[in-house]
N, C-alpha and C positions, 0 to 999 in steps of 0.2 A: 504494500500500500504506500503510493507516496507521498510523502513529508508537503507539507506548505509550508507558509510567506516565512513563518518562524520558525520552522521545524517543527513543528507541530503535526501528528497523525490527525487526519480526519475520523470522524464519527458519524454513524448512519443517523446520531437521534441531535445532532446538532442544531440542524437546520431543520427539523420535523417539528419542531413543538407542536404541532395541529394535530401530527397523527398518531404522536405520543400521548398526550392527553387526551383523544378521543376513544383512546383505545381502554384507559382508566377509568375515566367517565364521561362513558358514551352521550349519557341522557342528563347528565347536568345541565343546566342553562348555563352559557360562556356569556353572550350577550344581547343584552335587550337596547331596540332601535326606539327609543322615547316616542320620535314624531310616527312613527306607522303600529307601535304597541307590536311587532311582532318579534317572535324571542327563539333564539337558535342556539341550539344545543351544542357541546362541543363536537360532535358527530357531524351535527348539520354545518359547520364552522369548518373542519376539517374535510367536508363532501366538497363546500364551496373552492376552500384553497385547492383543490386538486383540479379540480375545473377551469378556473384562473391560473394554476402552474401552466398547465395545458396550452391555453389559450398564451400566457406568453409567450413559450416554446413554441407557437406556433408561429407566432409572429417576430420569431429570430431572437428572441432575448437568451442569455446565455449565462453563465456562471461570472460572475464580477462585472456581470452586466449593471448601468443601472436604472432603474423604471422612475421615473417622475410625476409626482401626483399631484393637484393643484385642486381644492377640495373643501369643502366643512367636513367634520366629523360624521361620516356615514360607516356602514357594513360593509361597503369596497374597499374602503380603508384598511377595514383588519386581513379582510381577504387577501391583497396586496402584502401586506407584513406576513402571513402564512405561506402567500404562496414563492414569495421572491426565497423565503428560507430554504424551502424544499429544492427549487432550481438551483441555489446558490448566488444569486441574484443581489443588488441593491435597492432599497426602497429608498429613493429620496423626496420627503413628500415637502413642498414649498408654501410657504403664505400666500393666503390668497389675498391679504390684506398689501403685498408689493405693488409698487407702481408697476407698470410694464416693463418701463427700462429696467430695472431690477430682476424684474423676473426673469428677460431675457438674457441678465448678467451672469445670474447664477444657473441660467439652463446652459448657456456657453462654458460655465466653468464646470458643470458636472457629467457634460458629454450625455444626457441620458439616449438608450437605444429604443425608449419607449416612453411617449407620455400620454397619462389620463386627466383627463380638463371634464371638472365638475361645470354644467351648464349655465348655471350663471356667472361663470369667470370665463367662460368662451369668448367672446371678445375680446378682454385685455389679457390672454395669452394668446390670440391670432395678432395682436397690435406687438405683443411680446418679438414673436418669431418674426413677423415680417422686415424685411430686410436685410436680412441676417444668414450668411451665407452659411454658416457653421449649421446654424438652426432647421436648414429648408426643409431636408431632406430627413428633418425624425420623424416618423410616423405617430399621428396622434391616435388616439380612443376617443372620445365623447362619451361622458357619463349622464345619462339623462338626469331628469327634474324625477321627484318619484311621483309613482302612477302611471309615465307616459309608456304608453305600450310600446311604441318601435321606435327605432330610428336614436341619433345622437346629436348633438349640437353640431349647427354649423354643417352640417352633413357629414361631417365624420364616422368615423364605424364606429358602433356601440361598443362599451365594454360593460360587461355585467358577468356575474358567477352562474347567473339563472337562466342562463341561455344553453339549448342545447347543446350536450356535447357526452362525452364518452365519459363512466362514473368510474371506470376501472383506475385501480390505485397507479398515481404515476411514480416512474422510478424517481428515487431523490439523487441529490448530487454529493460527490465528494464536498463534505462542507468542516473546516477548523476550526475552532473557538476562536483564531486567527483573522479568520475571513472576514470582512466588510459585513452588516445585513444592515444600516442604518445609518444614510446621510442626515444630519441635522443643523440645520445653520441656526448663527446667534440672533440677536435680537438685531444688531447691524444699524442701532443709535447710531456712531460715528462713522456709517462709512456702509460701504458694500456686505453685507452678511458673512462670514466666514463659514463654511461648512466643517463639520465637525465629523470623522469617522466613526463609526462605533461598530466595534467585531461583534460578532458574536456570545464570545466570553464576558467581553466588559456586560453587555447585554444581561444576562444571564448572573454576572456577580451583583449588579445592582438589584436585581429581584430575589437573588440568596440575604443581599443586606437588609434588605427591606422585610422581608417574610419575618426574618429573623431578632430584626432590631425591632421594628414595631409589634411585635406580635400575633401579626396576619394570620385569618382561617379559612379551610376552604368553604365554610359559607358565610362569607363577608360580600358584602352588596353593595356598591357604590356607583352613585353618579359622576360622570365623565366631564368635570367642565373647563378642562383646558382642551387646546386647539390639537388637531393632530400633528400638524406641523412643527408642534415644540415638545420638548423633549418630557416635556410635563405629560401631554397625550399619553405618549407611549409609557415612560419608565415613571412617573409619581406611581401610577397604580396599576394600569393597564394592561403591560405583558407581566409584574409582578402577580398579579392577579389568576394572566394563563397558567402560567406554572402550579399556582396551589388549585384550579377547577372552580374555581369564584364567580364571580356574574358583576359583570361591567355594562351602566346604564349609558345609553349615548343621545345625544340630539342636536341637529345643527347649528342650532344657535344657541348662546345661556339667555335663560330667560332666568329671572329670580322663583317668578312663581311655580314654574315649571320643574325646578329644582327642588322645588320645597315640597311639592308634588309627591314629585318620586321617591322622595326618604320617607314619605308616608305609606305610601302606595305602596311600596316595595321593601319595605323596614329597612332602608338600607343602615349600614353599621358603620361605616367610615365615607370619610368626607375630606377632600385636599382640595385648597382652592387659594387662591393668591387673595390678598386683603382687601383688594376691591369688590371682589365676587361674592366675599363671607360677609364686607357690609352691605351690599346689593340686597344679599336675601335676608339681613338682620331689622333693614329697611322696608321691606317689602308688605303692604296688608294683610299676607297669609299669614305673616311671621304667626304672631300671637296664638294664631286657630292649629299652627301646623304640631302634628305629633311628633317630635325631634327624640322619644325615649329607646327608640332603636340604634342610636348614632353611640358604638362603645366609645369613638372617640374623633375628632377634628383639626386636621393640621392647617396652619397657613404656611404659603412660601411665596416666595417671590418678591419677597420686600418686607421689612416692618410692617408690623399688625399693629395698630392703634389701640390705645387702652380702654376704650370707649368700648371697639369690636368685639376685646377680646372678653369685657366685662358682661359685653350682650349676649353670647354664644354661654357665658358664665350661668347668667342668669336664668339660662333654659334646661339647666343643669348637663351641658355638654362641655367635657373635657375639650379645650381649644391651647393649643402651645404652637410652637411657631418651630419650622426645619428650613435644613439651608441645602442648595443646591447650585448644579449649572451644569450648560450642555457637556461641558468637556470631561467634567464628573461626577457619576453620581445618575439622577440629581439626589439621591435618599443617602446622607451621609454624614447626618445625627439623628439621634433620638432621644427623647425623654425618657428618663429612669421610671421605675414603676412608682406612683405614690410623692413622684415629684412635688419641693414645696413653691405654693401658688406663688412667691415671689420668684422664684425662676421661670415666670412665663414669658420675660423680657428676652430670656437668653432661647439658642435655639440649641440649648442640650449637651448631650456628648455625643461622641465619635461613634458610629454605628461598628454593629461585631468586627465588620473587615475593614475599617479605616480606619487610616491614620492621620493625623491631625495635630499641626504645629505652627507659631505665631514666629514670624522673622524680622529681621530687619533689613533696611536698604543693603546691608551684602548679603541678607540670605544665611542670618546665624541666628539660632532660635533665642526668642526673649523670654526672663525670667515672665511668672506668673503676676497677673494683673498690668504689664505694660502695653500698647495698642502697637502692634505691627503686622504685614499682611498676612492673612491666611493661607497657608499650604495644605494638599492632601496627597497623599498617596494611598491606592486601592486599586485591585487587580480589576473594579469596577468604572475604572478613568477610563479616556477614548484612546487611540490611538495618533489621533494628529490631525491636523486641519489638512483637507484636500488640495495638494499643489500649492500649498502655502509655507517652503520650511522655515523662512523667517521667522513666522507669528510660530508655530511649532516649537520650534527652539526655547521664544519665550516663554511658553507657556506650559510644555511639556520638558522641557528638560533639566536634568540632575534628578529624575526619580520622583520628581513633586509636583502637581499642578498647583499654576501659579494663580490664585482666582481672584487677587485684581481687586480683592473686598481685605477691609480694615477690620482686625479682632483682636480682643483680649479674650484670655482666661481668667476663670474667678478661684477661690481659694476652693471650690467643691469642686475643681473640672468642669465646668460649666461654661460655653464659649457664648460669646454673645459678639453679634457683628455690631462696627460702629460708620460703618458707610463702604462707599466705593473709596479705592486707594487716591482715583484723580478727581472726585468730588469735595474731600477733605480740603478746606482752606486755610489760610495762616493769617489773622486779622491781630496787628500789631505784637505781633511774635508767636502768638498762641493759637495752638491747634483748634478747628471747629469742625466738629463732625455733625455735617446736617440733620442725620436721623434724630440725634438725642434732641436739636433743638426741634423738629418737625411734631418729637415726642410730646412737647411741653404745649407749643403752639396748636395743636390739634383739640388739646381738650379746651380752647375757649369755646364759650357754648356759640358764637359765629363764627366757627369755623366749621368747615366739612371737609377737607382736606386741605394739604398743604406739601410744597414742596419749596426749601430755601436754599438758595442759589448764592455764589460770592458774587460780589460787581466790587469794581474799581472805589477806590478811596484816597483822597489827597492825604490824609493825616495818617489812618491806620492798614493801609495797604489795602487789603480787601473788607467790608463789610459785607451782611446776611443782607438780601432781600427775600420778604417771605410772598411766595406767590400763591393764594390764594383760591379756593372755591368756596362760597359763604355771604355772610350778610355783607354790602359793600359800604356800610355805616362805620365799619370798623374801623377806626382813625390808627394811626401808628403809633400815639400817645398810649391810647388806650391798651393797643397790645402790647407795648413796654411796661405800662404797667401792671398788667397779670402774668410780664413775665419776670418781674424783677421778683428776685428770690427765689425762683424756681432755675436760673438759668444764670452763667457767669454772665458780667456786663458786656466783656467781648461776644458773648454768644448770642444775646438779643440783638433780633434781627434789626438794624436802622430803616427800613422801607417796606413798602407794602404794594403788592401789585395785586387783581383781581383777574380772574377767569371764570366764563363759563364751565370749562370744564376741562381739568388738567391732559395736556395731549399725551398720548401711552403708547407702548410699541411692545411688541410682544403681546403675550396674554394677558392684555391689561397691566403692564407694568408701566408705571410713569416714565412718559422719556425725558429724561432731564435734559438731556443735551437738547432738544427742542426747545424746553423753556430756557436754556440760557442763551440760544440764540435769538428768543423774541425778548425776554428782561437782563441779560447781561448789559445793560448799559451804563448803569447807576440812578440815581438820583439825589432829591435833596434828604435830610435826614427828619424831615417831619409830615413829609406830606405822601400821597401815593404817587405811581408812575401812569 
């Protein structure tokens, strides 16, 4: 048998999770489609992916090929991640949320030999390709709308699992723990997205650390409300979930009510969601009427959780603590201790069973306990490297550690707690200011609803805070300095105030700050707003 990329022996169950698990439990439910109420067994999940192998291999895709999907969260999705496994194939599925240019950027950087365009992104991926010499000649899919009986966007040939074809089991491919199954690009704030590899194995360790660290059982029930294109989609719960026979809730878009729905409806028992989404539905008019006593328990990621949010989810008698993550590792790579105390729901935990986890400084030598320096991890659950990029690789993957770019201390219990991005931190008359803590403080005024603070330019003190707002716009800058004096060093009170309807996000709802500091990076005076 021979060796791959690392020396690595191939395995027949590598790339099969669909027909390894169906063969466990046939008749469990894998996954329920929200918007159509219909529910597929691991059987029926494992019938589809052989269908769609098929159909790939028909249409030329091949072993480190890679397939491109441009999508909401539907059941072609999972099918797609099943069956590129069996092939040996890459799944790289893209936002649908890119402008055209972008999206075109990263189909020229990822070569795919196949791409599926969900119908209402069919024109700005035809706007994508056109002109585009690289581009002309991939062959597309068209995924219809659901309900439509024939036919695919734009006239393209349909793709779908439920189309006739041959049910006989297809052969699988030599596949490595080694091998590619999952392009994932970054959120791509600054610049062009980065694509992110992930083998098979890293795959597979993040769903061992998670099974393991949290708890996980194979009948845990949860709603899906990250995108499939982030890494959140797949690895917060999703293929951790395949592995133990579990039941993953999906639907195209988050709705609040809709979500609140289905933890009723469904008793579902866990719940991951980034801090915008957990207060969406903390928000929401069902909140109150909805049954939440099935939830054992509720993580936020993706940013700081407000005390407000976490106090709400509190109040419903649901366990809420807050994990850390990113595409390059992970993302599940802390956890809360069992019986954890309520004042460590600021921190996001410790180091999950297989990770490792250490605080440095600008050369990269670890800090004693309680000093703020960047976060490192190491875990056989990292990626392997950004796609034809070894520069950014190098930084980010090399000497054994991912580099992830975010500010931390440890506490005297092991307890890490992030204190920002490493280039969002500012220096405002010598002293360090790490946006989150002050975001912390300025969040619980009762007119505020969100808030994100930004440095700007200062004659006197280098940079000062401006705090950008979502909220009542009564709120003078007096006033917020003085609910913040005493809660927050003097350096740290923000001098300005700006308002928004509605803070601009990138990613699965994550704030994009580089957006607001290129609309409030200006400055202003220090008593009035911008």
């Amino acid at each position: 048998m021979p060796l791959h990329e690392h020396g690595e022996r191939p395995y027949d169950w590598v790339g099969d999770l669909a027909g390894r698990r169906a063969a466990l439990t046939p008749d469990r439910v894998g996954l329920v489609d929200a918007d159509t109420g219909r529910e597929f067994t691991y059987a029926d999940l494992d019938d589809r992916a052989t269908r769609t192998a098929r159909l790939l291999r028909d249409r030329g895709v091949g072993a480190g090929d890679r397939v491109a999907v441009v999508s909401r969260n539907r059941p072609e999705l999972v099918d797609l991640y099943f069956a590129t496994g069996k092939i040996g194939a890459v799944l790289t599925p893209l936002s649908h949320r890119l402008a055209p240019r972008e999206t075109g950027d990263l189909l020229s950087t990822v070569e795919p030999s196949l791409l599926v365009v969900e119908a209402p992104f069919a024109d700005d991926v035809a706007t994508a390709i056109d002109g585009r010499d690289d581009l002309v000649d991939v062959p597309v899919l068209g995924l219809a709308d659901d309900g439509e009986a024939s036919g695919g966007p734009r006239g393209w040939p349909r793709f779908g699992a439920e189309q006739p074809g041959d049910d006989a089991p297809v052969e699988t491919a030599s596949v490595a723990l080694s091998d590619p199954h999952l392009f994932l690009h970054t959120g791509g704030s600054t610049g062009l997205p980065k694509e992110v590899v992930l083998p098979h194995g890293s795959i597979a360790w993040n769903a061992f650390t998670t099974i393991t660290s949290w708890g996980l059982r194979p009948d845990d029930v949860t709603p899906l409300v990250f995108p499939m294109f982030h890494t959140g989609g797949w690895n917060v719960l999703t293929v951790p979930f395949f592995h133990l026979g579990a039941t993953v809730v999906i639907a195209r878009e988050f709705d609040p009510a809709q979500v609140l729905a289905t933890v009723e409806a469904r008793d579902a028992t866990v719940l991951v969601a980034v801090p915008a989404v957990l207060r969406f539905m903390a928000e929401a008019d069902e909140w109150d009427a909805t049954d939440l006593s099935s939830l054992r328990f509720a993580k936020s990621g993706g940013g700081p959780c407000r005390d407000a949010v976490i106090e709400a989810w509190s109040e419903r008698g649901v366990d809420l603590s807050q994990g850390y993550g990113l595409t390059e590792c992970g993302p599940n790579n802390f956890a809360m201790p069992a019986g954890f105390p309520r004042e460590k729901t600021a921190t996001i935990g410790k180091p999950g069973l297989y990770v490792d986890a250490r605080v440095v400084d600008e050369d990269g030598d670890p800090l004693p306990q309680g000093e703020v320096g960047e976060l490192e991890l190491a875990s056989p659950h990292a990626a392997d490297r950004y796609w034809r990029n070894e520069a950014e690789t190098a930084d980010a993957f090399g000497g054994g550690w991912v580099s992830t770019g975010d500010l931390a201390r440890v506490d005297a219990d092991g307890y890490y707690r992030i204190e920002g991005r490493k280039k969002n931190m500012f220096v405002s008359g010598g002293e360090n200011v790490f946006p989150p803590a002050v975001e912390d403080v300025v969040a619980t005024h009762p007119s505020v609803d969100d808030v994100v603070v930004i440095p700007v330019p200062d004659e006197t003190w280098g940079e000062v805070g401006t705090a950008v707002l979502e909220g009542d716009e009564s709120l003078t800058i007096e006033a917020l300095r003085a609910f913040c004096d005493g809660k927050l060093a003097p350096y740290e009170i923000p001098r300005h105030l700006a308002f928004v309807d509605e803070l601009p996000t990138s990613g699965p709802d994550k704030v994009d700050r580089e957006a607001v500091k290129r609309r409030f990076g200006g400055g202003g005076d220090d008593t009035g707003r911008q």
